[in-house]
HTML snippet that shows the backbone in 3Dmol.js (N, CA, C, O; Angstrom):
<script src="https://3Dmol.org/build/3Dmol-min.js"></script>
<div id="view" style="width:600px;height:400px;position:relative"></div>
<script>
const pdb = `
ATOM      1  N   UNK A   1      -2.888 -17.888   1.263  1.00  0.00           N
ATOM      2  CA  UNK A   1      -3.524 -16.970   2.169  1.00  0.00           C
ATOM      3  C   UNK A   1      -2.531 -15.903   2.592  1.00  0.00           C
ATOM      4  O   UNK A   1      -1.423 -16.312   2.939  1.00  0.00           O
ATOM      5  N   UNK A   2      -2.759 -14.604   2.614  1.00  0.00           N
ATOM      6  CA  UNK A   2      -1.975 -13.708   2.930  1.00  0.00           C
ATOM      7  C   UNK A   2      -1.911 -13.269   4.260  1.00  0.00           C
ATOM      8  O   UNK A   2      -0.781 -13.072   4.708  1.00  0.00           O
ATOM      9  N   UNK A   3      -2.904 -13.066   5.010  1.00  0.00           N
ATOM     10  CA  UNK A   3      -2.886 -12.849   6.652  1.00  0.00           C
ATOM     11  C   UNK A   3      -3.472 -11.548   6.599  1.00  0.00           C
ATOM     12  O   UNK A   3      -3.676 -11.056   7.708  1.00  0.00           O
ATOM     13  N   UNK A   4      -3.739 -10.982   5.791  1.00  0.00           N
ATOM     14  CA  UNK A   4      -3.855  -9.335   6.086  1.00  0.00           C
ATOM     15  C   UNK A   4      -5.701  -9.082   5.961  1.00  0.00           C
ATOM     16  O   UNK A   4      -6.219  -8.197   6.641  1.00  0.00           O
ATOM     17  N   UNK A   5      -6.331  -9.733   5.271  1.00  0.00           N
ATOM     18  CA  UNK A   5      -7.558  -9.860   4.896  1.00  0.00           C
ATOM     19  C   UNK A   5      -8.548  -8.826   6.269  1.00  0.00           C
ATOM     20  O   UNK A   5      -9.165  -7.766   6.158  1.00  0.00           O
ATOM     21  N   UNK A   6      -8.373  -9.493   7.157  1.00  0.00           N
ATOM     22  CA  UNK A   6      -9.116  -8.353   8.582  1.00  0.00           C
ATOM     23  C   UNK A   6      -8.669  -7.241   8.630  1.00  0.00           C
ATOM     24  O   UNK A   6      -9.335  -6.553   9.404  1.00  0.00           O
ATOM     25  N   UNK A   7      -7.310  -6.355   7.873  1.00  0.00           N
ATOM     26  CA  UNK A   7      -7.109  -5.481   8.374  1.00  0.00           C
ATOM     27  C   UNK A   7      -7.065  -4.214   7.078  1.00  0.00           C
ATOM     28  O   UNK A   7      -6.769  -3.023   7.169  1.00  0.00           O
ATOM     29  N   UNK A   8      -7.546  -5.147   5.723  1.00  0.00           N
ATOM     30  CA  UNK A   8      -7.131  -3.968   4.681  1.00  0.00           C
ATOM     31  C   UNK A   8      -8.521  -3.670   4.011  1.00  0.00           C
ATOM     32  O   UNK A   8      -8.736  -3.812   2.808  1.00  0.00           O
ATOM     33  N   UNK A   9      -9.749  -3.092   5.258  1.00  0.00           N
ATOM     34  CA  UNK A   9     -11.019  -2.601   4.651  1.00  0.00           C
ATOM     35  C   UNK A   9     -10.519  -1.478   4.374  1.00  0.00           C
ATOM     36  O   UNK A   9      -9.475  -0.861   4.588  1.00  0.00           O
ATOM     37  N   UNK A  10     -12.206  -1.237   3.464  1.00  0.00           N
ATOM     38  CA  UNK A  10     -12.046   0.400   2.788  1.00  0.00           C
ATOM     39  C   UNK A  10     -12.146   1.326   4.051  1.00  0.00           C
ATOM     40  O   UNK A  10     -11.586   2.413   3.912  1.00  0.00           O
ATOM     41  N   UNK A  11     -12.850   1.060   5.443  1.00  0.00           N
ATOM     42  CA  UNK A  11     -12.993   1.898   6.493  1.00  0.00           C
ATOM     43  C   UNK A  11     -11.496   2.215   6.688  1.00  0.00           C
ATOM     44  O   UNK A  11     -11.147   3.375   6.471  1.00  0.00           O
ATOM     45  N   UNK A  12     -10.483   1.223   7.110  1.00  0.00           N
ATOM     46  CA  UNK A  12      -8.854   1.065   7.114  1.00  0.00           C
ATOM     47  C   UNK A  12      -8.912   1.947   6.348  1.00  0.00           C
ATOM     48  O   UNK A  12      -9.359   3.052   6.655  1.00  0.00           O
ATOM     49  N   UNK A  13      -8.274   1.507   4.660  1.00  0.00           N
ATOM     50  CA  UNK A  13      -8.023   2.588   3.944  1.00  0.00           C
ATOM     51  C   UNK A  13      -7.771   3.779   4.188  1.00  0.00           C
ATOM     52  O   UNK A  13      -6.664   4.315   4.239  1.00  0.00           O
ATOM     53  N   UNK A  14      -9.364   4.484   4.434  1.00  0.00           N
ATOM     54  CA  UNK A  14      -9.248   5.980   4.254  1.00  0.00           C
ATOM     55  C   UNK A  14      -9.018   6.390   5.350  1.00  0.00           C
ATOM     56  O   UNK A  14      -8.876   7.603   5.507  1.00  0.00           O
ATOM     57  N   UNK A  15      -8.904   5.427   6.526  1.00  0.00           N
ATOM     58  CA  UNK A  15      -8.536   6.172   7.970  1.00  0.00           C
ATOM     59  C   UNK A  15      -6.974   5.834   7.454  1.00  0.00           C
ATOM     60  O   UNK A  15      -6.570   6.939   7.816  1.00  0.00           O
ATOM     61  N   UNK A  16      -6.254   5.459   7.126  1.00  0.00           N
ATOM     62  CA  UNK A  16      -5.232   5.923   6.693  1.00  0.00           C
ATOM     63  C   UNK A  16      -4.430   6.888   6.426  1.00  0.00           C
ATOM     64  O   UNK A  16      -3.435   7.416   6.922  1.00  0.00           O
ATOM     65  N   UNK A  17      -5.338   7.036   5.194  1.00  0.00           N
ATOM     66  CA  UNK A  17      -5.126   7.913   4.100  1.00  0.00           C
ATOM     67  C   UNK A  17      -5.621   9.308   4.633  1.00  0.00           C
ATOM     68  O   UNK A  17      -4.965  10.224   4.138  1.00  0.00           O
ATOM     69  N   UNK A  18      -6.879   9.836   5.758  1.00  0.00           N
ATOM     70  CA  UNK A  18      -6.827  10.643   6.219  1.00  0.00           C
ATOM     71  C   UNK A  18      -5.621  11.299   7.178  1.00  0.00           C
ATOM     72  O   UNK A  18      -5.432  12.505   7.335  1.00  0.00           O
ATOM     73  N   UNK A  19      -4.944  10.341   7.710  1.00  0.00           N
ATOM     74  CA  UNK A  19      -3.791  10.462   9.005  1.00  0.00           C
ATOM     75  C   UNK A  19      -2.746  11.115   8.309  1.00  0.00           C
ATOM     76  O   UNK A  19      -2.043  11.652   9.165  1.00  0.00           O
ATOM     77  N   UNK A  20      -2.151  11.405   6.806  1.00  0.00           N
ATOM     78  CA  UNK A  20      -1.340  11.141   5.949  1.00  0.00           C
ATOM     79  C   UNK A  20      -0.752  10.451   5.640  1.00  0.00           C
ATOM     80  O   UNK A  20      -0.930   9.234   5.590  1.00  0.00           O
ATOM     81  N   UNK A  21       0.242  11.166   5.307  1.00  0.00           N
ATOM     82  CA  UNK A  21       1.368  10.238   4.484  1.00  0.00           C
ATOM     83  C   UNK A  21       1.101   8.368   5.176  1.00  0.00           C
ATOM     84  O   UNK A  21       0.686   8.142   6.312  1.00  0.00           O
ATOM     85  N   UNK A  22       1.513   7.139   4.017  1.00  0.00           N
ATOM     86  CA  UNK A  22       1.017   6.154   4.248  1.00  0.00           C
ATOM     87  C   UNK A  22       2.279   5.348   3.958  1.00  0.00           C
ATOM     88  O   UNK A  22       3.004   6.191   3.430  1.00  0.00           O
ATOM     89  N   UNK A  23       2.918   4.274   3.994  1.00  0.00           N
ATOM     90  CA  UNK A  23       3.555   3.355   3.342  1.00  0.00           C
ATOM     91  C   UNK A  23       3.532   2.257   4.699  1.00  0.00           C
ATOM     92  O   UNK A  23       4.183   2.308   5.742  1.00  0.00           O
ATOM     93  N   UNK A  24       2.264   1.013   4.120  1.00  0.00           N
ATOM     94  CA  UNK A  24       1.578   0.877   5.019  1.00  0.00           C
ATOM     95  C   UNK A  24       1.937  -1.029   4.315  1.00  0.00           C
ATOM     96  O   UNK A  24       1.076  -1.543   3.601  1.00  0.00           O
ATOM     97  N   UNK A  25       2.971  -1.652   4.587  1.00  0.00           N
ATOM     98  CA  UNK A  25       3.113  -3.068   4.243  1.00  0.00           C
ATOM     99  C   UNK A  25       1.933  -4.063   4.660  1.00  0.00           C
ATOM    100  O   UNK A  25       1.649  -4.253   5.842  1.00  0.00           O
ATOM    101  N   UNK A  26       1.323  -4.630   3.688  1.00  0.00           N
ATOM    102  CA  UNK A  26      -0.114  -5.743   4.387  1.00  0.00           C
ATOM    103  C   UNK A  26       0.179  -7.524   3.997  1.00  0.00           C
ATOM    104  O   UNK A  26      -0.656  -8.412   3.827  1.00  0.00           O
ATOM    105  N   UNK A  27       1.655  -7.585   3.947  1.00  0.00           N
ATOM    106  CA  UNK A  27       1.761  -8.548   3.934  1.00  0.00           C
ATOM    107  C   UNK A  27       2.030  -9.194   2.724  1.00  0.00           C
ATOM    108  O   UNK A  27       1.227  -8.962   1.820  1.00  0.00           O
ATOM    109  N   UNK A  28       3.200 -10.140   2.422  1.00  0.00           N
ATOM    110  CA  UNK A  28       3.768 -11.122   1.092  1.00  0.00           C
ATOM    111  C   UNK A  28       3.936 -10.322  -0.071  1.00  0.00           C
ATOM    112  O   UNK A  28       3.772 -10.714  -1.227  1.00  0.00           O
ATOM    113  N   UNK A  29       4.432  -8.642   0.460  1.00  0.00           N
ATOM    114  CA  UNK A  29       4.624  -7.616  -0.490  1.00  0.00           C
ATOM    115  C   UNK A  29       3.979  -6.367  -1.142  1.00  0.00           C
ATOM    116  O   UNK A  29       4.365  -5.439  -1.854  1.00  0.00           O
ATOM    117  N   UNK A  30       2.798  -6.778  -0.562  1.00  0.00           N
ATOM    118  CA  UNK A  30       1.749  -6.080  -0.912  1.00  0.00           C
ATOM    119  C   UNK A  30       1.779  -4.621  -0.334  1.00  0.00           C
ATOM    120  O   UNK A  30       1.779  -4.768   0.889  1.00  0.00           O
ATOM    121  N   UNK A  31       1.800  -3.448  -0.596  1.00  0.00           N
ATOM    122  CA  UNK A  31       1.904  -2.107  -0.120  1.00  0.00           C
ATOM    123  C   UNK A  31       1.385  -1.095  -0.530  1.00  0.00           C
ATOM    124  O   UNK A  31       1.755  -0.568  -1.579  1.00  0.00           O
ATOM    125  N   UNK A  32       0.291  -0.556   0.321  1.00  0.00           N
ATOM    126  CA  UNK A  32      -0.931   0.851   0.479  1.00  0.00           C
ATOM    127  C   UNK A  32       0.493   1.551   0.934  1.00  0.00           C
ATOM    128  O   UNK A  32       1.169   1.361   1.944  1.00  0.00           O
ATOM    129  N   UNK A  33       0.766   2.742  -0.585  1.00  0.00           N
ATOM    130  CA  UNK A  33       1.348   3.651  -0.357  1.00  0.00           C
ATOM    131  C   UNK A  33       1.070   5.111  -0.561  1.00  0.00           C
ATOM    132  O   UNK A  33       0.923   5.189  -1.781  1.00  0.00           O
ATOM    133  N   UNK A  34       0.877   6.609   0.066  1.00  0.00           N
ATOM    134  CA  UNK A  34       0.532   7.747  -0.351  1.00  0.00           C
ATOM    135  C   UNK A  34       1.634   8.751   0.514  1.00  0.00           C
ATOM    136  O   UNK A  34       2.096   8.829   1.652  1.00  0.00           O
ATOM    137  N   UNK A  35       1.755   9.571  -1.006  1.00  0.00           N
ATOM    138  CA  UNK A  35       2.766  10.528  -0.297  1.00  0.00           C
ATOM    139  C   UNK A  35       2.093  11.638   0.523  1.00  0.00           C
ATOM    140  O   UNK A  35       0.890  11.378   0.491  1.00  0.00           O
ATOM    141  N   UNK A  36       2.276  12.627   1.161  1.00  0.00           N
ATOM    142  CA  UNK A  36       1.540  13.468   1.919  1.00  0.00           C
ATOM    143  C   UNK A  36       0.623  14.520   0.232  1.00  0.00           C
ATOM    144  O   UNK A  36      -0.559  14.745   0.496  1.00  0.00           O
ATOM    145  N   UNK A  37       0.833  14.791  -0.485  1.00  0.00           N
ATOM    146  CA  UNK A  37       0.063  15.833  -1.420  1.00  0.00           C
ATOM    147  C   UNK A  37      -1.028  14.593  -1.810  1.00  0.00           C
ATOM    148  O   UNK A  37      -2.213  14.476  -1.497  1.00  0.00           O
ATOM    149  N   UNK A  38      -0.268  13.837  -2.509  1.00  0.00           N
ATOM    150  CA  UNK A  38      -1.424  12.020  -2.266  1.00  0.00           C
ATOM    151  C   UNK A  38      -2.859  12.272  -1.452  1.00  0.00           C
ATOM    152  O   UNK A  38      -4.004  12.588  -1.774  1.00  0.00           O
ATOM    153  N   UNK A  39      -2.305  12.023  -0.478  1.00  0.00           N
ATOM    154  CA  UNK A  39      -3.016  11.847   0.894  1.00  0.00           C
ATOM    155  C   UNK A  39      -4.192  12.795   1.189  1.00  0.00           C
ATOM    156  O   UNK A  39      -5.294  12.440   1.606  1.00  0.00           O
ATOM    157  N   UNK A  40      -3.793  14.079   0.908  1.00  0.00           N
ATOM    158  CA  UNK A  40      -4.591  15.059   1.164  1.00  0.00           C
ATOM    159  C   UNK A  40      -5.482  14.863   0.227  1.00  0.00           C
ATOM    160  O   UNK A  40      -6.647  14.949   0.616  1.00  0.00           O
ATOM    161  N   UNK A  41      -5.312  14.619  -0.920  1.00  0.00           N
ATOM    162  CA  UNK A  41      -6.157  14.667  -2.330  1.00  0.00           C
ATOM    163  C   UNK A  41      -7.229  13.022  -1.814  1.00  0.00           C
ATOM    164  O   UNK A  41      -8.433  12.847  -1.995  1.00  0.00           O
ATOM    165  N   UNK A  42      -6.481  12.322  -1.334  1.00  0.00           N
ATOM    166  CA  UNK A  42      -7.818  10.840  -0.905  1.00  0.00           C
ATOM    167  C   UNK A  42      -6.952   9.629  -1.798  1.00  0.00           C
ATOM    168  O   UNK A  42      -7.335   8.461  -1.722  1.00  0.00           O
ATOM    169  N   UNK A  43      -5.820   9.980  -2.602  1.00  0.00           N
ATOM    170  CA  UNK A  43      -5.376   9.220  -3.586  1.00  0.00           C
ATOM    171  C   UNK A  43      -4.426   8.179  -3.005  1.00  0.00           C
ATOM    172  O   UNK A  43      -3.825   8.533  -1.991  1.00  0.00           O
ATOM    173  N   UNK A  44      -4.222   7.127  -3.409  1.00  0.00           N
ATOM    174  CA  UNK A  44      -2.980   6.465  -3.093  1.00  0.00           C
ATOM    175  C   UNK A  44      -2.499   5.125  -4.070  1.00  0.00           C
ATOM    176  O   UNK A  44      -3.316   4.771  -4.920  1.00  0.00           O
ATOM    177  N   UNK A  45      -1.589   4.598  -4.001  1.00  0.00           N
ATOM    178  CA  UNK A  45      -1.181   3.801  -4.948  1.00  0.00           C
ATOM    179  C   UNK A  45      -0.654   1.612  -4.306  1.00  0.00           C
ATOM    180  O   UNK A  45       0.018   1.235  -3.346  1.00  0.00           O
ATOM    181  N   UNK A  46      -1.220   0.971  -5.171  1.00  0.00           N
ATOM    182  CA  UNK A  46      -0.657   0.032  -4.366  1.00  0.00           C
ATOM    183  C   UNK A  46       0.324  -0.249  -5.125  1.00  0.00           C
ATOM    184  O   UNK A  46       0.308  -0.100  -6.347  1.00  0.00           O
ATOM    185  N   UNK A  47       1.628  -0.848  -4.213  1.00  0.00           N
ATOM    186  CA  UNK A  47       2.635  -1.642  -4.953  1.00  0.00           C
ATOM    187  C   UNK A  47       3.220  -3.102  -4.175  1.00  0.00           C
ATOM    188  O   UNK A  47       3.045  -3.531  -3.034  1.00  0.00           O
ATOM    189  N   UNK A  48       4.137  -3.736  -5.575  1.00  0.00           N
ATOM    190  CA  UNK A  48       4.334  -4.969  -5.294  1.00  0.00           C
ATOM    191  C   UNK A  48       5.811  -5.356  -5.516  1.00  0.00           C
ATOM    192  O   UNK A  48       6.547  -5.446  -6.499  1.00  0.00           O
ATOM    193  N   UNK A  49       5.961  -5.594  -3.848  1.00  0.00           N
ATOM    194  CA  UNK A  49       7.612  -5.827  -4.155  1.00  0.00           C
ATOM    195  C   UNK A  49       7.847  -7.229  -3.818  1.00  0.00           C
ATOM    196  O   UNK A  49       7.236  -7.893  -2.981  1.00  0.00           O
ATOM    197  N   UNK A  50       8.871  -7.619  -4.624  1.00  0.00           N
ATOM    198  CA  UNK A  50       9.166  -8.404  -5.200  1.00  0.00           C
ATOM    199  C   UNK A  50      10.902  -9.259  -5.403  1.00  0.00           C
ATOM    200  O   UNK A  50      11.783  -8.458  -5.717  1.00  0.00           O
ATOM    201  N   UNK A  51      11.269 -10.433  -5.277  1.00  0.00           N
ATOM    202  CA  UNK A  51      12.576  -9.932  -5.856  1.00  0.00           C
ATOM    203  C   UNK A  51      12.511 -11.603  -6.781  1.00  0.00           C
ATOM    204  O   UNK A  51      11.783 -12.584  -6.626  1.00  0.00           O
ATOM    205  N   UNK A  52      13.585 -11.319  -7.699  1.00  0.00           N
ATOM    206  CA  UNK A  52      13.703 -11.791  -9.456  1.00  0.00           C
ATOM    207  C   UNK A  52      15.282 -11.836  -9.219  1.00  0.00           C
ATOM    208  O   UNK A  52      16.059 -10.922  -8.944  1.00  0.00           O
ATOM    209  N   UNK A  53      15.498 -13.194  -9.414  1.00  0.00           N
ATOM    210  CA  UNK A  53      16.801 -13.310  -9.617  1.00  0.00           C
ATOM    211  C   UNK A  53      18.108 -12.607  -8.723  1.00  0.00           C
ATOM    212  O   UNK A  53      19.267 -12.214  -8.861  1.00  0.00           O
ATOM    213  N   UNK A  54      16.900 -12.776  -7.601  1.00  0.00           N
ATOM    214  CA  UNK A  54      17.902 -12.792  -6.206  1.00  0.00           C
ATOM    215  C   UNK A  54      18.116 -10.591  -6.139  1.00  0.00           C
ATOM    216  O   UNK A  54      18.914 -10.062  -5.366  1.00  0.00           O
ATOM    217  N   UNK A  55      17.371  -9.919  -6.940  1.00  0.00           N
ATOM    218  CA  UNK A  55      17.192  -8.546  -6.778  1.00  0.00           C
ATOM    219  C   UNK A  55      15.982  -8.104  -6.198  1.00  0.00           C
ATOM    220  O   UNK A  55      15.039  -8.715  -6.700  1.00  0.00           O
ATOM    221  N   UNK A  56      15.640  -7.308  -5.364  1.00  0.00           N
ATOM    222  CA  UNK A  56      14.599  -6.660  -5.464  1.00  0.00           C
ATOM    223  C   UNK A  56      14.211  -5.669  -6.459  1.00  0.00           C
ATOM    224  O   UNK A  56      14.895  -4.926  -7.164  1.00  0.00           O
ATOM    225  N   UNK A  57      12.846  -5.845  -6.341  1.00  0.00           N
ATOM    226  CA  UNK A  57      11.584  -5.579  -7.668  1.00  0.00           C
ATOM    227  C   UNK A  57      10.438  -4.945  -7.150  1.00  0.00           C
ATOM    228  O   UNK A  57       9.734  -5.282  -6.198  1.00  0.00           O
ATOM    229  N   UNK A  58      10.350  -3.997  -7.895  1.00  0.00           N
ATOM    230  CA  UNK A  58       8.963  -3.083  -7.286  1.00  0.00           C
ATOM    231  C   UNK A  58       8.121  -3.208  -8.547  1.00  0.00           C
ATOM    232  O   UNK A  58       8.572  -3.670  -9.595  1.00  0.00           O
ATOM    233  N   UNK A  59       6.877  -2.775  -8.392  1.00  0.00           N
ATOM    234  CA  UNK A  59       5.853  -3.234  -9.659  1.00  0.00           C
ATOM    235  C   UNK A  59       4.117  -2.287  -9.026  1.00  0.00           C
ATOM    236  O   UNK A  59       3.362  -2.764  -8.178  1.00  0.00           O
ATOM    237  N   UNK A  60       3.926  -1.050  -9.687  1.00  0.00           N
ATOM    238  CA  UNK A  60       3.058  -0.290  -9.337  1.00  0.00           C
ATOM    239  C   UNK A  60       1.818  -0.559  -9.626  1.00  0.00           C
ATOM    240  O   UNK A  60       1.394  -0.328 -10.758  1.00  0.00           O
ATOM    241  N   UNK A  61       1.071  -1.064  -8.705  1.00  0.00           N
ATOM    242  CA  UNK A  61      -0.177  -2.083  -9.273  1.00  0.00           C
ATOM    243  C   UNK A  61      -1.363  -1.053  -9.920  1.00  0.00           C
ATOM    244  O   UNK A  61      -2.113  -1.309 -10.862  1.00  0.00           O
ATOM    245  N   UNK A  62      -1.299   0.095  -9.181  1.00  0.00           N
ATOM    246  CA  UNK A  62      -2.033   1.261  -9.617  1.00  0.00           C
ATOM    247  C   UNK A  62      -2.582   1.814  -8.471  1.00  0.00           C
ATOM    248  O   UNK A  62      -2.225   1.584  -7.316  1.00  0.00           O
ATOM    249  N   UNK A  63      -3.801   2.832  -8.980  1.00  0.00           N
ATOM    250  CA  UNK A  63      -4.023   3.453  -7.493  1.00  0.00           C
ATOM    251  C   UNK A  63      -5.793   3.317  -7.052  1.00  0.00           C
ATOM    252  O   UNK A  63      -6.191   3.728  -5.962  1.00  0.00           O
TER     253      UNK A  63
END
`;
const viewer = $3Dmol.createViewer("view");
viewer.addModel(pdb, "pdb");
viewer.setStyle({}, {cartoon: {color: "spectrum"}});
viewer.zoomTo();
viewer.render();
</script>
């Protein structure tokens, strides 16, 4: 279970993503990110960080 489930609707989302720029952590790595040109356009990307052999690891889940 991740904990974030109540807080990462699509209403969330785009009130987000309207406010701008986003890099918005939801928990066990998981990350709603948009840069401000992003943002304006409605677009954003999730990613997944991570770490492997004692490094951190990023991994662009898509958008």
């Amino acid at each position: 279970m991740t904990g974030f489930e109540g807080n990462a609707t699509d209403k969330n989302l785009r009130a987000w993503l309207r406010a701008g720029p986003v890099n918005r952590g939801l928990g066990d790595g998981l990350t709603f990110f948009a840069k401000q040109a992003s943002a304006e356009q409605g677009k954003a990307s999730w990613i997944l960080r991570y770490r492997f052999g004692g490094r951190p690891k990023e991994k662009v889940i898509g958008r």
